[in-house]
C-alpha positions in Angstrom: 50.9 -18.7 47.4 48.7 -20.0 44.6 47.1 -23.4 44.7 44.2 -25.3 43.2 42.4 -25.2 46.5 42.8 -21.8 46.8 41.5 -21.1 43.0 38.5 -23.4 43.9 37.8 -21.2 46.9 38.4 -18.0 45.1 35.7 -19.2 42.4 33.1 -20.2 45.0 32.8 -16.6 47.2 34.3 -14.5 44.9 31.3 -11.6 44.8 30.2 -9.0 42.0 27.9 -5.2 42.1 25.2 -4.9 39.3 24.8 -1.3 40.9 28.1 0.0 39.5 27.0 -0.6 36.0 23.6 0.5 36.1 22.9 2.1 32.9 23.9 -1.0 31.0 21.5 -3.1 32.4 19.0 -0.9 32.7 19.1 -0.2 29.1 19.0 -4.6 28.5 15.9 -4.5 30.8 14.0 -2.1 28.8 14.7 -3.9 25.6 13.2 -6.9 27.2 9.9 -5.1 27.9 10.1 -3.2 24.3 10.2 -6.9 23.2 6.9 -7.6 24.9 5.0 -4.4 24.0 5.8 -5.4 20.5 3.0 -7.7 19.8 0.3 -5.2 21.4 1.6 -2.3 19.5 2.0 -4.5 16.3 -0.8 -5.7 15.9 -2.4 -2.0 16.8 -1.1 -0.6 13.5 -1.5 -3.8 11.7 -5.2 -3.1 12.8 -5.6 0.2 11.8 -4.0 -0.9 8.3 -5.8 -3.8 7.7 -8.9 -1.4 7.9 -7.3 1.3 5.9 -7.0 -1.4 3.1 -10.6 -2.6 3.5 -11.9 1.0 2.8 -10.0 1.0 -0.2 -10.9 -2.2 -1.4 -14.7 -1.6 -0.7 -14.5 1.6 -2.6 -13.9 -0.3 -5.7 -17.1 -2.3 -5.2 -19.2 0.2 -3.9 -18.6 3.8 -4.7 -16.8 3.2 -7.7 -19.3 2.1 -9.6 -21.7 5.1 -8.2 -19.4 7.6 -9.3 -18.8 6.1 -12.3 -22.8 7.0 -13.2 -22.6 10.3 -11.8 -19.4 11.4 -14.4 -21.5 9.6 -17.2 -24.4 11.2 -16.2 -22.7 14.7 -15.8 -21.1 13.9 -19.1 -24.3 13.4 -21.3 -26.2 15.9 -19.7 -23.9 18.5 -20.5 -25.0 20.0 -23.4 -28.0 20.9 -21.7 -26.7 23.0 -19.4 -24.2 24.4 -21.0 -19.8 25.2 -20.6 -19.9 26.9 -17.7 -16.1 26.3 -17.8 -13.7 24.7 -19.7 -13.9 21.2 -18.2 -16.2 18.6 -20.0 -15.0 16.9 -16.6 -13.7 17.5 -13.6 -10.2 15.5 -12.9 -11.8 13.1 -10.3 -14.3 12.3 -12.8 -11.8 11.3 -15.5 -10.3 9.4 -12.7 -12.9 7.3 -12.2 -14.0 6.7 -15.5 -11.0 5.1 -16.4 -10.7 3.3 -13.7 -14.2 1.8 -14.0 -13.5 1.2 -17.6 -10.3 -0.8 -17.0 -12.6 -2.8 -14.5 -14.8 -3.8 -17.1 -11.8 -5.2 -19.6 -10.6 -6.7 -17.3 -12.8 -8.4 -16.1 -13.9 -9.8 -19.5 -10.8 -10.5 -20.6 -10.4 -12.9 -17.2 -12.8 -15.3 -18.7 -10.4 -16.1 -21.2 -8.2 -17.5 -18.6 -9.4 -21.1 -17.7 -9.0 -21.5 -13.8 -9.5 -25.4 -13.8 -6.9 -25.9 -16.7 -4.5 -23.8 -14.2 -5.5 -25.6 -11.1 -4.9 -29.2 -12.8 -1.6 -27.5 -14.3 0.0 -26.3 -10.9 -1.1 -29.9 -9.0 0.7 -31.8 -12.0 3.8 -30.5 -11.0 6.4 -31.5 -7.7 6.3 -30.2 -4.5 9.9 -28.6 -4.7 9.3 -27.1 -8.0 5.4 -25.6 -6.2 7.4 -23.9 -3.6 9.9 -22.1 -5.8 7.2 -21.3 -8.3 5.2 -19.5 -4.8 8.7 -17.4 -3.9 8.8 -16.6 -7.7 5.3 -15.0 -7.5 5.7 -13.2 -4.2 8.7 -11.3 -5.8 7.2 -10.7 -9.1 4.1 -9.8 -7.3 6.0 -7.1 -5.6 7.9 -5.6 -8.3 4.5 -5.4 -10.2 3.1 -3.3 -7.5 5.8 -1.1 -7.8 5.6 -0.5 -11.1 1.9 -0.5 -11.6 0.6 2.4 -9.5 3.3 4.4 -11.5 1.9 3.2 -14.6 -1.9 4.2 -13.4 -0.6 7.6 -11.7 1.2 8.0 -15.5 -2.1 7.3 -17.2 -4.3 9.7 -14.8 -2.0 12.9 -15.6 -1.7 12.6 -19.1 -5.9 12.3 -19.1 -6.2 15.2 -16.4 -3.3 17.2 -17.1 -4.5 21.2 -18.1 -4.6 21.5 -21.8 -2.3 24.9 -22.1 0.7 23.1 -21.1 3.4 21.8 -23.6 2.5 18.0 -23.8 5.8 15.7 -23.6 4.1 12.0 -23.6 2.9 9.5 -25.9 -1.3 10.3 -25.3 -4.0 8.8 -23.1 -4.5 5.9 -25.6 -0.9 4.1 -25.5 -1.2 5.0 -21.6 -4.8 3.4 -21.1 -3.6 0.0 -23.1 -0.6 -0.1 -20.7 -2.5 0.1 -17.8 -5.1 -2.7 -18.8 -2.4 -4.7 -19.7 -1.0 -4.1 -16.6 -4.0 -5.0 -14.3 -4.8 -7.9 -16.6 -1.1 -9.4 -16.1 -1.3 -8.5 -12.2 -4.8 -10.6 -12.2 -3.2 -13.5 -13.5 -0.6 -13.3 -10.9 -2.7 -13.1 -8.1 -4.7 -16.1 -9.5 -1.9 -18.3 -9.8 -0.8 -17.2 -6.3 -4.6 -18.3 -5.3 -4.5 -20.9 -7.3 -1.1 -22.5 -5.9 -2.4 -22.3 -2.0 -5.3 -24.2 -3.2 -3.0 -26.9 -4.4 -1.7 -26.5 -0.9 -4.7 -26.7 1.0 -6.3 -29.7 -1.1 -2.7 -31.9 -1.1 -3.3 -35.3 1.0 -0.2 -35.1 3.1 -0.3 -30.7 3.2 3.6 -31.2 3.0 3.4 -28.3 0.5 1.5 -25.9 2.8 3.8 -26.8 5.3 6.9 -25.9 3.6 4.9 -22.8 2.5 4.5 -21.5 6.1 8.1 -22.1 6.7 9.0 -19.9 4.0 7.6 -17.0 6.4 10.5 -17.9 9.0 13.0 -17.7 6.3 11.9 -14.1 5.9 13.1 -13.8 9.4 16.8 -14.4 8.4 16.1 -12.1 5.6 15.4 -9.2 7.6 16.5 -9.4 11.3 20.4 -9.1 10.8 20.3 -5.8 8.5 20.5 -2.7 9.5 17.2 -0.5 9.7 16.4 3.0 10.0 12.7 4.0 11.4 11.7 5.1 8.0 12.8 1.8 6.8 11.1 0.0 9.0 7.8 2.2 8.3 8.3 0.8 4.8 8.4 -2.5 6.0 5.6 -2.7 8.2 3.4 -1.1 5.3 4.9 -3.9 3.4 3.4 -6.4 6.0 0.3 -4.8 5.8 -0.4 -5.1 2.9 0.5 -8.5 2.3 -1.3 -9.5 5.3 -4.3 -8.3 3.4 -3.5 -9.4 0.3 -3.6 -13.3 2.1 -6.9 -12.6 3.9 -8.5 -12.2 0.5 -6.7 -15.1 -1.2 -8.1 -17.1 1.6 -11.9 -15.9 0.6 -11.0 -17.1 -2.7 -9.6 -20.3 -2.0 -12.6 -21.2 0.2 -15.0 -19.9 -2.4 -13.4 -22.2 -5.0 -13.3 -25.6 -2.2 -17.0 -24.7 -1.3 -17.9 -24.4 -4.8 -16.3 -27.6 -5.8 -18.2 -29.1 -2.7 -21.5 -27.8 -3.4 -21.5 -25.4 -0.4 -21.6 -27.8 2.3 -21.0 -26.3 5.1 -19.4 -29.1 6.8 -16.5 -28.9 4.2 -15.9 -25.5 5.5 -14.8 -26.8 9.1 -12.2 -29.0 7.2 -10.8 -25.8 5.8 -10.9 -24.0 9.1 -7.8 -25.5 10.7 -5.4 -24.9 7.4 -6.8 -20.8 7.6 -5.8 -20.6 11.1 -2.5 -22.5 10.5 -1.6 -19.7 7.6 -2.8 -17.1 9.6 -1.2 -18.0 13.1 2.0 -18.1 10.7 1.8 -14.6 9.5 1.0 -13.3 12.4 3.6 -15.3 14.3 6.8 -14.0 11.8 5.9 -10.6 12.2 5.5 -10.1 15.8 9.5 -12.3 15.9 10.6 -10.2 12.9 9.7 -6.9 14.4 10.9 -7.1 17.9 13.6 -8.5 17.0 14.6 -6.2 14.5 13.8 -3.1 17.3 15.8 -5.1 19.4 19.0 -4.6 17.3 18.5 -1.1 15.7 17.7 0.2 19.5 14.0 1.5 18.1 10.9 1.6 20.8 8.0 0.5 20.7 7.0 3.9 20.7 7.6 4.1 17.0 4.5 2.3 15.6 2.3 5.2 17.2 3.9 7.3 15.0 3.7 5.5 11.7 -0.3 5.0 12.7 -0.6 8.2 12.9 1.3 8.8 9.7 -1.1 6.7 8.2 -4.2 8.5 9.6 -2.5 12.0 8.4 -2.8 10.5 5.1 -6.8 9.6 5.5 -6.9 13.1 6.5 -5.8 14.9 4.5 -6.7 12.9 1.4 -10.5 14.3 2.4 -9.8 17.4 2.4 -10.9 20.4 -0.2 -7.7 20.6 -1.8 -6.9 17.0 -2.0 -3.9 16.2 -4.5 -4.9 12.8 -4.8 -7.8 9.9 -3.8 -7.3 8.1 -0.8 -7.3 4.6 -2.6 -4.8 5.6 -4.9 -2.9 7.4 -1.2 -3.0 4.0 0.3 -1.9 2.3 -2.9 1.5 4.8 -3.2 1.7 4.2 0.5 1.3 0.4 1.5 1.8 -0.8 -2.3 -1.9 -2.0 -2.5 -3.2 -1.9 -5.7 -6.8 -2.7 -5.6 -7.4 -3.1 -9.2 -6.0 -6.4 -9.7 -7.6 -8.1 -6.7 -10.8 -6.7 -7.3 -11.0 -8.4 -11.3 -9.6 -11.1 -9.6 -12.4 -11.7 -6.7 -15.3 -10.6 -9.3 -14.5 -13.1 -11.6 -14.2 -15.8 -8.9 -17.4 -14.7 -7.3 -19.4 -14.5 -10.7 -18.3 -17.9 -11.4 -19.0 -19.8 -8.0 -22.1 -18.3 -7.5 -25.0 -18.8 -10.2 -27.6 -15.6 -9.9 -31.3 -17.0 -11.3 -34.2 -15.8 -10.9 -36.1 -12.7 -8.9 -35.2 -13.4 -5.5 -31.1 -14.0 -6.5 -31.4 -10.8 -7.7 -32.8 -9.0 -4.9 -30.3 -10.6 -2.4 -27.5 -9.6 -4.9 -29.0 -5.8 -4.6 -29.4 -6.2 -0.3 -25.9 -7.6 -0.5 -24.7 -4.7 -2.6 -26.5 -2.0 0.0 -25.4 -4.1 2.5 -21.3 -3.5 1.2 -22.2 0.5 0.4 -23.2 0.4 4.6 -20.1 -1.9 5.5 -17.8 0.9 3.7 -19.5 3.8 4.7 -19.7 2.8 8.4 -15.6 1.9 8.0 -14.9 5.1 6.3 -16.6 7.0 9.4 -15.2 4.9 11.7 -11.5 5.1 10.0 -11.5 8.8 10.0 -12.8 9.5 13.3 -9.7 7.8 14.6 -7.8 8.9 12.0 -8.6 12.5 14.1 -7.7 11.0 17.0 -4.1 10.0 15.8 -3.6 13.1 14.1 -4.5 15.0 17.1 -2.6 12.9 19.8 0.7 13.6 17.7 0.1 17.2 16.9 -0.3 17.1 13.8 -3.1 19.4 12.9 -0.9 22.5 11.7 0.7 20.1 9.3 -2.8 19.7 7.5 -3.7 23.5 7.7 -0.9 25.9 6.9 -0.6 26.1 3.1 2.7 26.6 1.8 3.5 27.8 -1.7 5.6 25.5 -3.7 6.8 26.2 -7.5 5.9 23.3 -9.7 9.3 23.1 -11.6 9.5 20.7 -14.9 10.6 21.0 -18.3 5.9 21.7 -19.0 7.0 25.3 -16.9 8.9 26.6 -20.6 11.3 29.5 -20.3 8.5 30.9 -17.5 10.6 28.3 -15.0 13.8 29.0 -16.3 13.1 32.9 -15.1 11.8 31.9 -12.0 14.7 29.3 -11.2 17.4 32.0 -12.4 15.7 34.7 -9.6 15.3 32.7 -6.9 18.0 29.9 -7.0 17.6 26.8 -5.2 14.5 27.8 -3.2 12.1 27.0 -6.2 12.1 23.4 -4.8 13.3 21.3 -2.0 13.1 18.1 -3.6 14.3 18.6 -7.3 11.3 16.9 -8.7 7.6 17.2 -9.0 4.6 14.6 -8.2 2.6 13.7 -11.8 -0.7 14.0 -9.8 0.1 18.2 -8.9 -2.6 20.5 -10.4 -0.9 23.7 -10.8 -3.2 26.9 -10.5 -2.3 29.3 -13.3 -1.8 33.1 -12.5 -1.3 35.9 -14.4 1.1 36.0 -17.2 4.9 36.2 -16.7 4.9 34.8 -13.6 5.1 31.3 -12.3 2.8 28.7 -11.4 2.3 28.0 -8.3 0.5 25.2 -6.4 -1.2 26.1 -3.0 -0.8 22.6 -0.6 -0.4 21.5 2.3 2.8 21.1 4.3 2.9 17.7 3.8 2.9 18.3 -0.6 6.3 19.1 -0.7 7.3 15.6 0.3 5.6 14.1 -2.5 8.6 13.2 -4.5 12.4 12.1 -3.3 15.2 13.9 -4.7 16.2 12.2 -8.4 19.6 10.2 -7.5 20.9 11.4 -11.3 19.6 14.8 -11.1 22.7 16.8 -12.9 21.8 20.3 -11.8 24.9 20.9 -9.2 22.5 23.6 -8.0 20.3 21.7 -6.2 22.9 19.9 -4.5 22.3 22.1 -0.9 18.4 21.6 -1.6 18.9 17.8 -1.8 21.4 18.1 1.7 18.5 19.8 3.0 16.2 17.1 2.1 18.7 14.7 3.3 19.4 16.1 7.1 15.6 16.1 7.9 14.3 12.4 7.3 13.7 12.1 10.6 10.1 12.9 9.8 7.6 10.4 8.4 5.7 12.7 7.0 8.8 13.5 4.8 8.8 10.3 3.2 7.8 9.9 -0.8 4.2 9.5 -0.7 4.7 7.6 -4.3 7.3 5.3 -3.0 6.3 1.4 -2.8 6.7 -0.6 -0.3 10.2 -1.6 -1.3 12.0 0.9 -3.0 15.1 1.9 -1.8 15.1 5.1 0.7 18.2 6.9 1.0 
């Protein structure tokens, strides 16, 4: 007999078990405390990378310079002493020489660009056409960093690269001019980037830097409904890295610029206060809801950022040791997409010009400030790699830095020598099809091949080439393929960015 009554009563007693589905929500209960270890573990690698960037921004201030003098030195003294070996310099030296030396044109060349003629320019225009000029230079600020450490890394082995082999490139020179044009154009960027949040910061009404900030929460919708992998999201949070840092600094320089214009009052500085905590409560707000949610759909724990810290730290690590492949700056800037070439021209030139050095005592606080940076970087650096143990240690990572493993250094620079070795042993020469440009092979005796001795984590430096036509290599790049699981197996020279298979 059916009736409403009935129904009614039916809906008001009617019982149900949570028990006999306890695996479901189970599984929803520890997604909501995932969710809320998040933030902590967040922010913990966002820490860690922060400081990781720091060192390698110091370094460009501090020891740069110093070892700059020491290749000059070592490079006029030379006759003196002798060729001991066939090196005028060694390839860290060469390194650093150019890199010192792009510095320095840069940095002149950046008083050609007039900042108060591009303040006054950006202010002129509407607040609509403000914000899509600020989304235009975070994209193109991006692809440049893609592009640029390739450029750099291109410009470093064709200056370094041993002299015996057959040279296939176009010489340092059209390389160097590249690169300077390159950190030049990158400056600029980052200026006008600086230059449009000071517009934002000194607007009446601060409707721009409002709509700014709520451009982070469109970034949200960007990201949270796609599908990610953990090596993805690795890529992503050294994405967020990065451009956390990259806003700290354009914060020092927009507050330079205000207290400049404002003789260095410090009470202008407290007016300045609540619009740097508004843009940095923002960032920090979007990634905490961007990254739990996105762990929350891709069924990742919170587990994982433990991992890609220590990642991180295996880099520091093995970056210092004896066989080092490459300098940790240049590590962190294949790694998080931090280049900090640009920035650095960028924040001299702002500092030279804000701050007027005269007389004896400026001087002498400039050198105690300068000491006072070499202490602030070396205390970092000691810091940074003591946990940097830690990490490496609490994930077992320490025969991954130890165990050499010989690796042929295939390319068409190998001659007919590779072709023998590649028609002997098959697909074994390589497991990735390609070859890093920063690889110093060690030369044995003749007819046989080169080989490079490395660590284990070396012979991920390159991803397999998506247009590679040797069918052979097919099972190699499968192989590649199968085991992406570990982070450590991700292209050390891949940007923040780029696609990952």
């Amino acid at each position: 007999d059916l009736s409403l009554l009935r129904f009614i009563s039916a809906e008001l007693t009617r019982g149900y078990f949570l028990e006999h589905n306890e695996a479901k929500y189970t599984e929803r209960r520890e997604r909501v405390y995932t969710c809320m270890r998040i933030p902590k573990e967040l922010e913990k690698l966002m820490f860690f990378g922060i400081f990781l960037c720091l060192d390698a921004f110091l370094y460009v201030f501090t020891l740069l310079p110093l070892r700059v003098f020491l290749a000059m030195f070592r490079f006029i003294t030379l006759p003196c002493y002798g060729l001991r070996d066939r090196r005028l310099l060694q390839p860290a030296q060469v390194c650093d020489i150019l890199k010192g030396v792009i510095l320095v044109i840069c940095y002149f060349m950046m008083h050609y660009v007039d900042y108060s003629m591009m303040y006054h320019l950006i202010r002129g225009q509407s607040v609509i056409k403000l914000y899509i000029i600020y989304n235009m230079l975070e994209v193109a600020d991006r692809l440049f960093s893609s592009f640029g450490q390739d450029i750099l890394d291109a410009l470093y082995w064709t200056a370094t690269e041993p002299k015996e082999r057959k040279r296939a490139h176009i010489g340092v020179i059209p390389h160097f001019f590249m690169a300077v044009l390159y950190v030049f154009l990158h400056a600029i960027l980052i200026m006008v980037q600086a230059t449009t949040l000071n517009v934002a910061f000194n607007s009446h009404n601060k409707s721009l830097l409002t709509i700014m900030m709520s451009n982070n929460f469109v970034e949200i919708k960007g990201s949270v409904f796609k599908k990610f992998e953990k090596n993805n999201l690795f890529q992503m949070s050294n994405s967020d890295i990065k451009e956390r840092f990259t806003n700290y600094v354009l914060l020092l320089i927009v507050c330079l610029r205000n207290m400049e214009q404002f003789s260095w009052n410090p009470d202008h500085l407290w007016v300045l206060f609540p619009d740097v905590c508004m843009v940095v409560a923002s960032e920090i707000a979007v990634d905490i809801v961007k990254h739990a949610f996105i762990t929350k759909f891709n069924d990742i724990t919170a587990d994982v950022y433990s991992e890609y810290r220590a990642s991180l730290a295996f880099d520091l690590v093995s970056s210092r040791q004896k066989n080092a492949y490459t300098d940790y700056s240049d590590s962190v800037s294949r790694r998080m997409g931090f280049i900090p070439l640009p920035l650095a021209v960028l924040l001299i030139r702002v500092v030279t010009s804000s701050i007027k050095v005269q007389g004896v005592l400026a001087y002498v606080c400039v050198v105690l400030f300068y000491c006072g940076l070499i202490s602030l970087k070396v205390l970092n650096s000691i810091v940074l790699l003591g946990k940097s143990c830690q990490y490496v240690k609490e994930a077992k990572m320490e025969e991954k830095l130890f165990n050499p493993v010989l690796t042929a250094t295939p390319g068409k620079s190998t001659g007919k020598q590779q072709g023998m070795f590649k028609s002997s042993q098959g697909n074994s020469t390589d497991e990735n099809g390609s070859t890093s440009v920063t690889n110093q092979p060690v030369y044995q005796k003749e007819n046989t091949p080169s080989l490079l001795v490395t660590s284990n984590s070396d012979q991920f430096l390159t991803t397999p080439d998506g247009e590679e036509k040797d069918i052979s290599q097919d099972s190699s790049e499968l192989k590649h393929r199968s085991s992406k699981k570990d982070l450590l197996e991700i292209d050390r020279f891949t940007i923040c960015g780029n696609r990952i298979d």
